[in-house]
C-alpha angles and dihedrals in degrees: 000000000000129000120237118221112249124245114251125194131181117195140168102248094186096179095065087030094234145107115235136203113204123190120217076330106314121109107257090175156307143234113210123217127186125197112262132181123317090016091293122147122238115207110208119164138011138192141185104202098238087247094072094039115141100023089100085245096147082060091046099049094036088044101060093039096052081055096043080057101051092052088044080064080230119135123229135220104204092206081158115084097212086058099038094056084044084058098051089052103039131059110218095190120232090014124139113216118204095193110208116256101204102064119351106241091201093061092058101049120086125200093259098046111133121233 
């Protein structure tokens, strides 16, 4: 008997103004963005729904939407943790990071931080 591996998906619903990760078709989470200054995107929170905990499935969605931006030629702000340490150990090629000013999100994430 063997497993399959299941079929992940990440799409731009903007309607919802969020990027979701689906899993052989069930929503296995979301990261929300908001529109900021100067048309850039402000990612503000993320979530992994606990059934889909420990597949590495917050890397995989931030991941493809950081990189959906990029092409898109949009900036983003990572007010969310989970996204902004993603940022300081990833490279997204072509994107353009507005880091907030306020509080640096990177400073508060830590590498075992859900989203």
């Amino acid at each position: 008997m063997t497993e399959s591996t299941p079929e992940i998906t990440v799409t731009r619903n903007d309607e919802a103004q969020r990027y979701e990760i689906h899993v052989d078709g069930a929503l296995g989470g979301f990261t929300e963005f908001t529109e900021g200054e100067g048309g850039s995107l402000v990612f503000p929170h993320t979530l992994v729904d606990p059934a889909f905990k420990g597949q590495g499935l917050g890397s995989i969605l931030v991941g493809e939407a950081l990189a959906d931006t990029a092409r898109r030629g949009e900036a983003v702000v990572p007010e969310c943790p989970f996204v902004a340490h993603y940022l300081k150990g990833n490279d997204v090629p072509g994107l353009i990071i507005d880091w907030p000013e306020t509080e640096d999100a990177a400073d508060a994430a830590n590498p075992g931080e859900p989203a």
